[in-house]
N, CA, C and O of each residue as an XYZ file, in Angstrom:
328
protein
N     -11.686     13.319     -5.777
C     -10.981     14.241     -4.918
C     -10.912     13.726     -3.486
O      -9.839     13.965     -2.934
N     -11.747     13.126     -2.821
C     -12.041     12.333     -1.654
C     -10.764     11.389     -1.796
O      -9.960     11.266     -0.872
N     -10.677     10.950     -2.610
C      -9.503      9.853     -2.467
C      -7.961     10.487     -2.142
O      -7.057      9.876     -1.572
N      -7.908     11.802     -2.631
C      -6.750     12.533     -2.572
C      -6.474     12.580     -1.245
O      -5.567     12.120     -0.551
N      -7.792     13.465     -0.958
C      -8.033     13.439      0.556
C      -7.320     12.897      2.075
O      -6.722     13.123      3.128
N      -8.103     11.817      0.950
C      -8.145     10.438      1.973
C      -6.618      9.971      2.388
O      -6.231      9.668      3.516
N      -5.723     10.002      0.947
C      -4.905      9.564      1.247
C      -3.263     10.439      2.044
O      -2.213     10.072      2.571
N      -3.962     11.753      1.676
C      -2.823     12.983      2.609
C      -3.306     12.399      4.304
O      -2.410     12.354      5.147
N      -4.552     12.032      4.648
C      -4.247     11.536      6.153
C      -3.814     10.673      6.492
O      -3.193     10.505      7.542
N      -4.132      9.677      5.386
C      -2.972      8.343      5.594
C      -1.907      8.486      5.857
O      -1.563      8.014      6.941
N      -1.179      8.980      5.274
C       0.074      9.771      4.945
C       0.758     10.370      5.935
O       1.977     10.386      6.104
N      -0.553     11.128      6.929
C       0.219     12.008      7.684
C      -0.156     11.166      8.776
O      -0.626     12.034      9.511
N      -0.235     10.519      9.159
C      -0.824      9.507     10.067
C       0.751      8.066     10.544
O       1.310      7.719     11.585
N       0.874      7.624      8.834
C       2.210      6.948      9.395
C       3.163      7.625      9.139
O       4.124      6.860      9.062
N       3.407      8.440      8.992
C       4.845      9.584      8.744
C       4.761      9.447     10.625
O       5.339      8.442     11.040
N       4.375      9.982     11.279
C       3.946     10.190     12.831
C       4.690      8.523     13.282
O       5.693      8.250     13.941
N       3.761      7.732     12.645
C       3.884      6.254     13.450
C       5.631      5.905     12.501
O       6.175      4.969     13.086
N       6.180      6.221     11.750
C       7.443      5.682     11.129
C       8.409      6.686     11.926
O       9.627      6.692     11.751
N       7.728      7.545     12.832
C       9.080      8.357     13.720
C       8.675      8.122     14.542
O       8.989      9.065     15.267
N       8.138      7.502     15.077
C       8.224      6.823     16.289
C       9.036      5.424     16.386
O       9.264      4.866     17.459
N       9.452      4.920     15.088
C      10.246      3.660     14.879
C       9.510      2.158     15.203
O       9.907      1.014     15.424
N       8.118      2.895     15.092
C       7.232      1.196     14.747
C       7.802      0.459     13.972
O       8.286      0.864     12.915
N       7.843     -0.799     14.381
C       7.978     -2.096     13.081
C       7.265     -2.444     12.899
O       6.669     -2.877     13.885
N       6.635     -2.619     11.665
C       5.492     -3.320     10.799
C       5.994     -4.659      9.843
O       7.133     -4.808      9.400
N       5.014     -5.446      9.677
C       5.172     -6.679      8.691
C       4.639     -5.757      7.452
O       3.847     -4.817      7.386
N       5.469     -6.483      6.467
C       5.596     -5.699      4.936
C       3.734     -6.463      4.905
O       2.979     -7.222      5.512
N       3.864     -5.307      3.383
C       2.207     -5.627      2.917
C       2.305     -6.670      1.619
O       3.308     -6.539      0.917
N       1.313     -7.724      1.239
C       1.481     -8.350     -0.032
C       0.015     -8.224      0.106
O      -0.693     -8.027      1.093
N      -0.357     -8.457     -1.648
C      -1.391     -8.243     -2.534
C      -2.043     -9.850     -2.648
O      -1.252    -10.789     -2.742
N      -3.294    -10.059     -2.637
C      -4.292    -10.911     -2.964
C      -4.515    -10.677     -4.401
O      -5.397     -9.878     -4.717
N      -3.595    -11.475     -5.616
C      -3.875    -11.152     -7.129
C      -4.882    -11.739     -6.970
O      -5.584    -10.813     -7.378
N      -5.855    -12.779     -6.633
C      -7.090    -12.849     -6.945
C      -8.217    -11.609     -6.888
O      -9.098    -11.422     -7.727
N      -7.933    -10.706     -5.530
C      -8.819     -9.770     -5.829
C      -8.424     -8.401     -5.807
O      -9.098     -7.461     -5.385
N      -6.913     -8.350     -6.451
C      -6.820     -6.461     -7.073
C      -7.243     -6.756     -8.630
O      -7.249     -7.655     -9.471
N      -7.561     -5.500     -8.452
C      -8.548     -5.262     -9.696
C      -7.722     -4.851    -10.588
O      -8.043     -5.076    -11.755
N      -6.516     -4.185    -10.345
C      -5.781     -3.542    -11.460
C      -6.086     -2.135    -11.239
O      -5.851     -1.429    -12.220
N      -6.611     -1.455    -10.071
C      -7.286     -0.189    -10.316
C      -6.128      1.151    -10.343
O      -6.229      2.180    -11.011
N      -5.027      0.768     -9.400
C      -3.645      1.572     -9.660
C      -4.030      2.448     -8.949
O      -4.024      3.477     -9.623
N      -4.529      2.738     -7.491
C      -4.173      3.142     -6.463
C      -3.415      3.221     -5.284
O      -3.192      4.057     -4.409
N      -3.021      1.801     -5.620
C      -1.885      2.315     -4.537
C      -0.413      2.543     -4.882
O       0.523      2.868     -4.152
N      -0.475      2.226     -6.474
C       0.762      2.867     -7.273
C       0.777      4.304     -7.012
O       1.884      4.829     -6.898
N      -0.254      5.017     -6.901
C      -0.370      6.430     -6.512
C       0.018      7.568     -5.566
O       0.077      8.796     -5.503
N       0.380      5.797     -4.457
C       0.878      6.329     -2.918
C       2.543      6.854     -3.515
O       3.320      7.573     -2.886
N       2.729      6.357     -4.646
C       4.414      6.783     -4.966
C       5.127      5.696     -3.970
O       5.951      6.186     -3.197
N       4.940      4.445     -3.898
C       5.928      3.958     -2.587
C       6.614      2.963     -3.868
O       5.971      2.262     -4.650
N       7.733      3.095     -3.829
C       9.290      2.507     -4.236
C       8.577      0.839     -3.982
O       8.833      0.111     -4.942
N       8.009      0.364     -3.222
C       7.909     -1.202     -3.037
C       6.868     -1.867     -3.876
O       6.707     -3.084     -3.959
N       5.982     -0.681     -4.666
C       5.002     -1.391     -5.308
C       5.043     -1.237     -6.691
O       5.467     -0.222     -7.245
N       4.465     -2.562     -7.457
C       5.070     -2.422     -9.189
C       3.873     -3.392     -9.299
O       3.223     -3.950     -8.415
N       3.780     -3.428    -10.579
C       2.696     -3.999    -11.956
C       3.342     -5.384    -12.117
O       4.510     -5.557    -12.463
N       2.595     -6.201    -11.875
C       2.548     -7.454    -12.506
C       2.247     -7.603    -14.169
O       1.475     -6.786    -14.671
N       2.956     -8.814    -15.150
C       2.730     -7.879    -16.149
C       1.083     -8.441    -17.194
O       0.827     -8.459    -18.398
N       0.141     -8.904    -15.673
C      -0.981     -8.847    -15.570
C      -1.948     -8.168    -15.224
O      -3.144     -8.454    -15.180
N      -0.999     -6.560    -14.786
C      -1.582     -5.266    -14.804
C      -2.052     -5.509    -13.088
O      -2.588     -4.484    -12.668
N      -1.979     -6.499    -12.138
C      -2.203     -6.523    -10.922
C      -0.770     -5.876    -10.001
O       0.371     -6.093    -10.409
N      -0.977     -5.274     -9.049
C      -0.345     -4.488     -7.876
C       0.466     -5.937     -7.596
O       0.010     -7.080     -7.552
N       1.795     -5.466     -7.430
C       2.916     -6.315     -6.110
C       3.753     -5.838     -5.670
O       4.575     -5.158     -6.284
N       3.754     -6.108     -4.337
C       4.567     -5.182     -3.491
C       5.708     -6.085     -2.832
O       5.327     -7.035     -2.147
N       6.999     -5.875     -2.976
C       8.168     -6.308     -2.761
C       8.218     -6.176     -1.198
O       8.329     -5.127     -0.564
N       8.122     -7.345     -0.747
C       8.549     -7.530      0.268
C      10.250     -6.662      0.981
O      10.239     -5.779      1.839
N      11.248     -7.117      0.464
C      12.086     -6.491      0.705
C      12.382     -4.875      1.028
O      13.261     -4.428      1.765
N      11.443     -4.177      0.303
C      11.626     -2.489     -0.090
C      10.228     -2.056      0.984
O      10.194     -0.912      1.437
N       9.167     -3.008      1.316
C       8.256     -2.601      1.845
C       8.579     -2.065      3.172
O       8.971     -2.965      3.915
N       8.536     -0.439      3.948
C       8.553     -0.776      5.431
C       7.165     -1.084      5.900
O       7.205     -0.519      6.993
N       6.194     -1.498      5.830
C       5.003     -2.317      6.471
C       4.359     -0.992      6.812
O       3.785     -1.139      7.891
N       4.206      0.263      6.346
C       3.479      1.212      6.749
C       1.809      0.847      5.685
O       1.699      0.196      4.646
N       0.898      1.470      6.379
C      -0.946      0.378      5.693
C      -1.341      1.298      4.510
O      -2.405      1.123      3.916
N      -0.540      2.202      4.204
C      -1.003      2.975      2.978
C      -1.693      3.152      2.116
O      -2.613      3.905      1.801
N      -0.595      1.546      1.349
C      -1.198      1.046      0.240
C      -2.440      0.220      0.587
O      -3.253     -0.028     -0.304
N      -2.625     -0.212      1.818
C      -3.781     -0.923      2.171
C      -4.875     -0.319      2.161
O      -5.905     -0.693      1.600
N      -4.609      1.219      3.149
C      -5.489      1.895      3.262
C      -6.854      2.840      1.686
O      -8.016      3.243      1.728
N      -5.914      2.785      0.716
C      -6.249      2.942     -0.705
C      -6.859      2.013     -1.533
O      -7.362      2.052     -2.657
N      -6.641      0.957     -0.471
C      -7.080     -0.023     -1.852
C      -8.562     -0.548     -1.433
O      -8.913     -1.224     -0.466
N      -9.173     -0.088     -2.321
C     -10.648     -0.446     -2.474
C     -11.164     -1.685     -2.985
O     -12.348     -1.975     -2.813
N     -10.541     -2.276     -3.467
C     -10.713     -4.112     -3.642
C     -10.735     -4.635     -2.121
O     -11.510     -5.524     -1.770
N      -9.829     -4.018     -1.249
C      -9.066     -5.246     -0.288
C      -8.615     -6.282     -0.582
O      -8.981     -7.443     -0.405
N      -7.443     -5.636     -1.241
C      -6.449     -7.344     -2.187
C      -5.163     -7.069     -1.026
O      -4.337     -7.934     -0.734
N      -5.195     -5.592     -0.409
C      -3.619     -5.628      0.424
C      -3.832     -5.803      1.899
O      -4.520     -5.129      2.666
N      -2.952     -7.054      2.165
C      -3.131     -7.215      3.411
C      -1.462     -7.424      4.578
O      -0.356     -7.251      4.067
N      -1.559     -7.674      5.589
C      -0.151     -7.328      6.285
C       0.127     -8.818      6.046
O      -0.631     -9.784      6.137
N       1.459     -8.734      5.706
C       2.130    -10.359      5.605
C       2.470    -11.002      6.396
O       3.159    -10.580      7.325
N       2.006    -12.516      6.252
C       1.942    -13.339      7.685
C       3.239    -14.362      7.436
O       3.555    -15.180      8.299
């Protein structure tokens, strides 16, 4: 339930920072260390999909660089793209 939590402040946190018209660098995934745990599929964001190694990837293109999915992910496989 903490995680639910957790992630409605995320949430309401860059909703705030995406109307303000921040630009962010999109997020990509470290397949060495997502686990497959499918949390940040949870965030519902359109940019992230299943490898069909059951690991998180997040499309650069569709990503707006908000830390969401970062913020959820308990591996630390998501990081801002350099």
């Amino acid at each position: 339930m903490d995680d639910l939590k957790d992630m409605d402040k995320a949430i309401s946190r860059i909703e705030v920072a995406l109307k303000k018209g921040e630009k962010r660098n999109p997020r990509q995934v470290d397949p060495e260390t997502c686990t497959g745990c499918n949390m940040c599929l949870q965030t519902g964001c359109p940019a992230i999909s299943l490898t069909p190694e059951g690991k998180a990837r997040i499309d650069a293109v569709v990503c707006n660089g908000c830390p969401i999915c970062q913020q959820v992910c308990k591996a630390g496989a998501i990081h801002e793209a350099t």
